[in-house]
N, C-alpha and C positions, 0 to 999 in steps of 0.2 A: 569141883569135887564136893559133895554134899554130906557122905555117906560112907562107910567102909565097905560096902560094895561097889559104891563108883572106885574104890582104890584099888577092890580084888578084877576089877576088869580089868584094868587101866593093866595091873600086873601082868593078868592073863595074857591080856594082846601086844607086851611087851618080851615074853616069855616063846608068843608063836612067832613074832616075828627074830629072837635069836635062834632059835630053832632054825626059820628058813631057810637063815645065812648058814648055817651047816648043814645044809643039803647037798649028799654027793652027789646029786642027780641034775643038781640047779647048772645053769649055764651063769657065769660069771662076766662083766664085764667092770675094768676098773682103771680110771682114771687118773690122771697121773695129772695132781691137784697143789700141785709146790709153787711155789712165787714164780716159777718162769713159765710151769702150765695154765696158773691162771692170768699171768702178764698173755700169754699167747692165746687164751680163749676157751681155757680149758671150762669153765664155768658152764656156758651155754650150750655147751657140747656133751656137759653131763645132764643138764636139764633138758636136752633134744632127746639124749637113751630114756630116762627115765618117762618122757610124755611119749614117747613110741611105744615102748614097751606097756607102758598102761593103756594106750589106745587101742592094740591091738590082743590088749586083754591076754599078757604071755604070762604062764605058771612059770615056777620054777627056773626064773631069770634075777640073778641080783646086780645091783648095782653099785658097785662101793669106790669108794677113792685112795688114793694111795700117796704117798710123798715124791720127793726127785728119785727118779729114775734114771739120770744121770746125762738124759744125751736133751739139753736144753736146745739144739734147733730143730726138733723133729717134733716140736711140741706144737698143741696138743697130741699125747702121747694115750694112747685106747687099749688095752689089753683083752681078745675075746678071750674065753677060756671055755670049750665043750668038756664033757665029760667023756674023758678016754680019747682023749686027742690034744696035740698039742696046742700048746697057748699061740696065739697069731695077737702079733704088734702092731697095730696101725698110725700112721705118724700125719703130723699136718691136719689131724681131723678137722672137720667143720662142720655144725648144726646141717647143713646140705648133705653129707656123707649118710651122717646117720641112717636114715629111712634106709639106707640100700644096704648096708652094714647087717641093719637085724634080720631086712628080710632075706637077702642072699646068705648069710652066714649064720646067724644065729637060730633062724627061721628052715633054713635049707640046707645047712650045713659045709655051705660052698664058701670059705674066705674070700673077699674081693680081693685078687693080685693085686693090681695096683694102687692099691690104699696100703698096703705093708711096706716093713719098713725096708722089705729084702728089694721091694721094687723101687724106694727110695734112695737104697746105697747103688742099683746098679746101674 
């Protein structure tokens, strides 16, 4: 930073991207990033959403992380969340799942069954 204009950018593009993250349009996905999600893998799992979603060049997708969510063996623990539809939990993820996650669900709007967590209890 040179300049008070290299500050008023920096601002600027810190400014769009909290804006983003309050888009009620955005598809949400978020991680469940607590000592036993990242004991279980959750790290590479976030870095797999984040390098898919940029690959495939998706608007209005965020990516965020969250604390224990409570149920420490289903971990890595994914939360999708569409707009106007309910949240879907997916359990066990793994960098592998990912690709089929966005493009089936987030992309398509089809949840994988059997990545949730309703197909993990039954």
């Amino acid at each position: 930073m040179k300049s008070l204009a290299d500050l008023q950018a920096i601002r600027q593009k810190t400014l769009e991207s909290i804006n983003m993250r309050k888009d009620e349009n955005a598809a949400r996905v978020v991680i469940g990033m607590a000592t036993c999600g990242i004991a279980a893998g959750a790290r590479p799992v976030m870095l797999a959403f984040m390098d898919e979603i940029k690959n495939r060049n998706l608007q209005h997708v965020t990516v965020s992380q969250t604390g224990c969510i409570g149920m420490c063996r289903y971990e890595p623990m994914v939360d999708v969340i569409l707009p106007g539809q309910e949240k879907v939990t997916y359990v066990k993820v793994n960098p592998d799942m990912v690709g089929r996650i966005v493009t089936e669900h987030i992309v398509n709007g089809n949840p994988v069954q059997e990545y949730t967590i309703g197909a993990a209890e039954g």
